[in-house]
N, C-alpha and C positions, 0 to 999 in steps of 0.2 A: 272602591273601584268596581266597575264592573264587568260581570262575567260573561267570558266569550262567548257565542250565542250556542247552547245545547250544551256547553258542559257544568256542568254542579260536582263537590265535591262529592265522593261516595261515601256510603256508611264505613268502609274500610279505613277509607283516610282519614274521615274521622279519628277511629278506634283507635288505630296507629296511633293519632298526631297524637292523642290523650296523653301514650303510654310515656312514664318517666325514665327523664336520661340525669345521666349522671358522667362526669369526668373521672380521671385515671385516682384520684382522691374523695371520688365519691360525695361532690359534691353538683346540686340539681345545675342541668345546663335547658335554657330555654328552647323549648319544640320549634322555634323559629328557625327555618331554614337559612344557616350559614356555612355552607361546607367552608370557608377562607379561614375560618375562626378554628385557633387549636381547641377548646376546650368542646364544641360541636364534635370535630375530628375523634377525638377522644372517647367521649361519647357513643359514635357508630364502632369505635375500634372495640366497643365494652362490651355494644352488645352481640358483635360480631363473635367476640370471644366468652361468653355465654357457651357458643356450641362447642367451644374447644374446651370447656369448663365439661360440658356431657362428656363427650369424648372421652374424657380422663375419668369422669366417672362410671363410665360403661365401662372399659376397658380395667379398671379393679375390680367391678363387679364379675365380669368373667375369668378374671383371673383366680378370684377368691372364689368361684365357682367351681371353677376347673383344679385349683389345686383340694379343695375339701373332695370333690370328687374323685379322686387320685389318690390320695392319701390316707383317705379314712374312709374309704370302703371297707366293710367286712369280708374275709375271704371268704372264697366260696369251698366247699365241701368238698373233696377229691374225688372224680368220676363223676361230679355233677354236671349234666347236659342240660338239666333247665331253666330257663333261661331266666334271669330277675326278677322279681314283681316288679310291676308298673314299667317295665321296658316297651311293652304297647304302647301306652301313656306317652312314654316319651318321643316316640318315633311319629305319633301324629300330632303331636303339638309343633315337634321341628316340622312336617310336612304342613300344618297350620300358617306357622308361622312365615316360612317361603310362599305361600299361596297369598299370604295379606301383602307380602313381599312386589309379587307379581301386580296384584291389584293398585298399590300405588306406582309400579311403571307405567301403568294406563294413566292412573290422574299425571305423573312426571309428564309425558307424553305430548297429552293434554297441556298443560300448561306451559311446558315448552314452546306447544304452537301457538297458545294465546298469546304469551309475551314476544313471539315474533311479529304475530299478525299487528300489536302495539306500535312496537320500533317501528314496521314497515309504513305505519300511515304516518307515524313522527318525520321518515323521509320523504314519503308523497308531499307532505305539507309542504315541508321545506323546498322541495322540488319545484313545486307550485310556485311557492311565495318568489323564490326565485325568478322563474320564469316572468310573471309581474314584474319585478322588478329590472329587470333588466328589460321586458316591454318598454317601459318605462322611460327608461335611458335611450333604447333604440329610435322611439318616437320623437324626443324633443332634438335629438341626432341629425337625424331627418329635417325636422321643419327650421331649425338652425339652417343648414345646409341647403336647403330648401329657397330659404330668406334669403341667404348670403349669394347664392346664385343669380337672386332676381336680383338684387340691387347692383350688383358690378355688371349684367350682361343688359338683361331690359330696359330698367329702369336708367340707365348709362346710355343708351341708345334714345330710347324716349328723350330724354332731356338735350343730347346733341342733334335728332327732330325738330323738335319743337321750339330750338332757341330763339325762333323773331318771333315768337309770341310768349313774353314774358309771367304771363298773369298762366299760361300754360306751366311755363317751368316749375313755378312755384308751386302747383300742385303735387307736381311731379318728384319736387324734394320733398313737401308733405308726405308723400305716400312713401318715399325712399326713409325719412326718417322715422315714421307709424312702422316700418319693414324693421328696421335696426332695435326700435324699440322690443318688437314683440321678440327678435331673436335676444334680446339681453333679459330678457322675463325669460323667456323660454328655458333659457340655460340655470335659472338656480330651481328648476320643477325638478329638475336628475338629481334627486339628492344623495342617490344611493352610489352615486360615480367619484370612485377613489373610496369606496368606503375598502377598509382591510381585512371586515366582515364577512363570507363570502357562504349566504345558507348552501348554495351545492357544496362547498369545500367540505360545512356541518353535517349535510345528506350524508355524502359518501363516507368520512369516519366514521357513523353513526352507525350505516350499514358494513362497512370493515366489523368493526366490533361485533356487532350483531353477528355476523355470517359467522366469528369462530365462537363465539359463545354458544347459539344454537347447534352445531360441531360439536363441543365439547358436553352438550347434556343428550346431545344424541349417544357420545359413545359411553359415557357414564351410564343413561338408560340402558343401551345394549349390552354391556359388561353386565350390567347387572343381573338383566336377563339370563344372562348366559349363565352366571352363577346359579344361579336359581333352578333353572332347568337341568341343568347335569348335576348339582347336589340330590335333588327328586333322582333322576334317572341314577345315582349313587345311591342313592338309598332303597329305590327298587330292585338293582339287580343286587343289591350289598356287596359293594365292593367298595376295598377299604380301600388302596388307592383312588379310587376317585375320587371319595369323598375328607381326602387327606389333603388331597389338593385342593377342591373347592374348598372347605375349611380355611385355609391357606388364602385366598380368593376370597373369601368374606370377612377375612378381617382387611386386608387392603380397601375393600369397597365399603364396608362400614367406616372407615378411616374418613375416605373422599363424601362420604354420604353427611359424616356429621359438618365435614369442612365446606360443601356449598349451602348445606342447612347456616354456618354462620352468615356466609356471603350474602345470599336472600334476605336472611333476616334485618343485614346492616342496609340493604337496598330497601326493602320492602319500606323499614322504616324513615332512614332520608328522602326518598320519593313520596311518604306521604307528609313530609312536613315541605315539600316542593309543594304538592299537588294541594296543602289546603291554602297556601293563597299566594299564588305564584306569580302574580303580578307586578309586586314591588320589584321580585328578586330578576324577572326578565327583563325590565326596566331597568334598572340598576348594573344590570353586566351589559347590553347592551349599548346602553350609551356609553359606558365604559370602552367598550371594544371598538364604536363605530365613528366614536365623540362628536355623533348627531347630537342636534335639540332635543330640550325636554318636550316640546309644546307638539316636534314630530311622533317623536314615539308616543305621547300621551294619546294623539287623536288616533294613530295606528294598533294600537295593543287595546284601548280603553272602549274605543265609537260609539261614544254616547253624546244624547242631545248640550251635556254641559265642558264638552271640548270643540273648540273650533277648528275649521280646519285651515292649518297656517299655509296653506298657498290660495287660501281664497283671495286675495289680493290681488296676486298674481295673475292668476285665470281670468278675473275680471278684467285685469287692465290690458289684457292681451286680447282677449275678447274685443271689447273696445275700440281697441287699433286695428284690428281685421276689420271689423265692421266699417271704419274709418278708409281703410285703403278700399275696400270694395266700393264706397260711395267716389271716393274722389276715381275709381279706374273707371267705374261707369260715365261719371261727366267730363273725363277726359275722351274716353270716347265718342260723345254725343260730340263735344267741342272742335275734337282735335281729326279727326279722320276724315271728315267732308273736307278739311284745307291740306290737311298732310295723309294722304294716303299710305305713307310708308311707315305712320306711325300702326298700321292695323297690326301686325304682327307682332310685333312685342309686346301691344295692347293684349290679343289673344293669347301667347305664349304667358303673359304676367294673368290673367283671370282664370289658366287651368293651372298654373301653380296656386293660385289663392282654394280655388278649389280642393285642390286635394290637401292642402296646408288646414284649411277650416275641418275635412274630413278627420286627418289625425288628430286635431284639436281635442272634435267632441270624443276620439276616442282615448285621449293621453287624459280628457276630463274624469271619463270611467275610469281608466284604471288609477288615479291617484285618487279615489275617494276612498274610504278606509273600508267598505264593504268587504272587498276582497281577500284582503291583506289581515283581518281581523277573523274572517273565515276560517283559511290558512291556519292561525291562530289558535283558533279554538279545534281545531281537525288534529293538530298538531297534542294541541293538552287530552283530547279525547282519546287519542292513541296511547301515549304516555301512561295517563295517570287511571285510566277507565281497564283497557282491555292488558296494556304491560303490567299494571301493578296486579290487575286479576292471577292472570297467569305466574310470575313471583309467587302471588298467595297458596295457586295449585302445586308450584315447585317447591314450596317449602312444606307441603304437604304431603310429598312424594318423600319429601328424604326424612322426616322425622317419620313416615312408616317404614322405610327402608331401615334405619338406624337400628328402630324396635323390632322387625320383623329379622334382621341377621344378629343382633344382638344375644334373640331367641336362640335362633339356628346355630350360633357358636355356644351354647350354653348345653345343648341338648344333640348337637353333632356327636360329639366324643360319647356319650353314655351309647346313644344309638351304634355307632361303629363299636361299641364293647360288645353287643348283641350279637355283630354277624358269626356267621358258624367259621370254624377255622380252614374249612375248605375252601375256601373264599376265592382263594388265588386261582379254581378252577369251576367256578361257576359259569363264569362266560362263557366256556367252550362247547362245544355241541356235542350232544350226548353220541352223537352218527360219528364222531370225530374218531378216523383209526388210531391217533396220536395221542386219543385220549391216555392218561396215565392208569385211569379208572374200569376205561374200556379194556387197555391193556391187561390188565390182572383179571379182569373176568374172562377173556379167553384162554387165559393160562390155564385157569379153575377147569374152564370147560374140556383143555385139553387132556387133562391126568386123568378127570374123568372118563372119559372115553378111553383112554387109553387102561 
């Protein structure tokens, strides 16, 4: 089958399609894209659950961290003020580790826009394609309508004209029946009328979804941020409530961090076994859904020199019969106006409907060549599986640094907040503050003094 014009599989979809799936028994399930198939299902649910495999193993990891640290400390010496060895150490690795934190909110960021900017040409396409096709409809509408008018009002008038010249009439029905034909051609070119198909229906779901997804990694990125920044700003002024809460705050978001890391991952990979040969499976659900021809969708989705295109017939023989009424209105004219004058106006009124009837013609001829529609097509795959799946790859990039970089910061939080001094609860106050408690007792000092 061949490939929409500009797009090629990428090295990613590639790599993806390679990697091995397995069902809920662990046994291999084929890379061929079939989401309907449970054993497929199964499969994306495995390795979606992979991340929820981390998750579970991060989370013993810092627990058995946190409890060795807790438990088997040595105490420290009584009157001892200073402060640990290696507590430096650990204070800028957690400030390390929030900082690589920060830097995959940028690639998150990033990639959140790239998989939007994806979806959004997924619905331009479809918007597109749409719009052709409903051209489509509207034209053959028209010339239908167009036809049916001349034959019951001109062509009906013409013929009770002309009645004592019989060799006239007959032309007349000629041309009345060439009219009828091209409107019964005309009417099976709309093939897309009554389909239950509807790509704007697809657009707009497409972008529903999209708009809260994008939503929801916006505020995932920004919570995280937020984390991030006030654990720092915790750990600069050292203050243990803040950083009791952010604590708090970082395991929820590592939580959500390893849980879109699974979603990606089960996306990233279904979409690349879509994206390396998505041909079959578009064919296959569409005619399913639209219970069009094979031989339409073949030349539609496929437009190459070894599919034909199935209303060529059609076109021709309609062609044909315009051609046909335009000769016989012409020699009705020459014929029939020098003895019947009255025949001039219908004459006229029937040759600016042929006019503009031939006009929509050659344009209902463009839009049902598969040029267009096959464009669409390929604009539609290039958004999808090019710039959506890129972005995925950025997003899933973002939360397995997210995961590792708070992973850190709850491992090395608690030792850090062991460090701060126990005056803590009065750090933030300003030294000018009359309220101070600190303040207070140095002027008490100064007052005995003097006194």
């Amino acid at each position: 089958m061949g490939a929409p014009p500009g797009y090629r599989p990428s090295a990613w979809v590639h790599l993806l399609h390679q990697l091995p799936r397995a069902d809920f028994q662990l046994r291999p399930v084929p890379s061929g894209f079939a989401p309907q198939e449970q054993e497929y299902q199964q499969a994306l649910l495995l390795v979606a659950a992979l991340a929820g495999l981390g998750l579970g193993l991060s989370l013993i990891f810092i627990a058995a961290y946190l409890i060795r640290f807790c438990c088997c400390r040595p105490p420290e010496p009584p009157g001892s003020k200073s402060p640990p060895p290696g507590g430096g150490c650990v204070t800028w690795s957690c400030i390390a580790a929030l900082l690589v934190g920060c830097a995959g909110i940028g690639i998150g960021f990033y990639g959140n826009s790239e998989t939007s900017d994806g979806v959004s040409q997924l619905s331009s396409a479809l918007l597109h394609a749409n719009h052709t096709l409903s051209a489509i409809d509207h034209l053959v509408l028209e010339m239908v309508e167009r036809l049916g008018e001349a034959v019951r009002t001109e062509l009906t008038t013409l013929e009770e004209v002309l009645t004592q010249r019989t060799e006239l009439v007959a032309a007349t029905r000629g041309a009345r029946r060439q009219a009828e034909a091209v409107a019964q051609q005309l009417q099976g070119l709309a093939f897309w009328r009554g389909v239950p198909l509807s790509p704007l229906q697809v657009a707009e779901d497409v972008s529903f979804v999209e708009e809260y997804r994008w939503l929801a990694y916006i505020l995932l990125l920004l919570l995280e941020l937020l984390v991030c920044l006030f654990t720092l700003l915790g750990l600069a002024k050292q203050s243990k409530w803040l950083v009791i809460v952010m604590t708090v705050m970082s395991l929820l978001v590592l939580v959500l961090s390893w849980g879109s890391m699974g979603l990606e991952a089960a996306t990233a990979v279904g979409l690349s076994d879509f994206c390396s040969s998505p041909d079959t499976y578009v064919l296959n659900l569409t005619q399913e859904e639209t219970g069009l021809g094979s031989d339409i969708l073949n030349y539609y989705f496929l437009c190459n020199q070894a599919v034909s295109n199935p209303f060529q017939q059609r076109l021709t023989l309609s062609q044909r019969a315009l051609a046909n009424i335009h000769s016989q209105l012409q020699g009705l004219e020459r014929e029939a106006v020098p003895q019947f004058p009255s025949a001039q106006k219908p004459l006229l009124s029937l040759e600016e409907t042929m006019n503009v009837t031939e006009g929509n013609f050659h344009q209902l001829v463009a839009l049902l060549h598969c040029r267009g529609l096959h464009k669409d097509y390929g604009a539609a795959l290039r958004g999808l599986c090019e710039d959506a799946l890129e972005g995925l790859l950025f997003l899933l990039l973002f939360s397995l640094l997210s995961a590792g970089a708070l992973a850190t910061a709850l491992c090395s939080l608690p030792r850090a907040w062991a460090l701060f001094p126990p005056s803590d609860d009065y750090d933030d106050t300003d030294d000018d503050d009359p309220f101070n408690p600190q303040q207070e007792s140095k002027r008490f000092v100064q007052w005995q003094s003097s006194i």
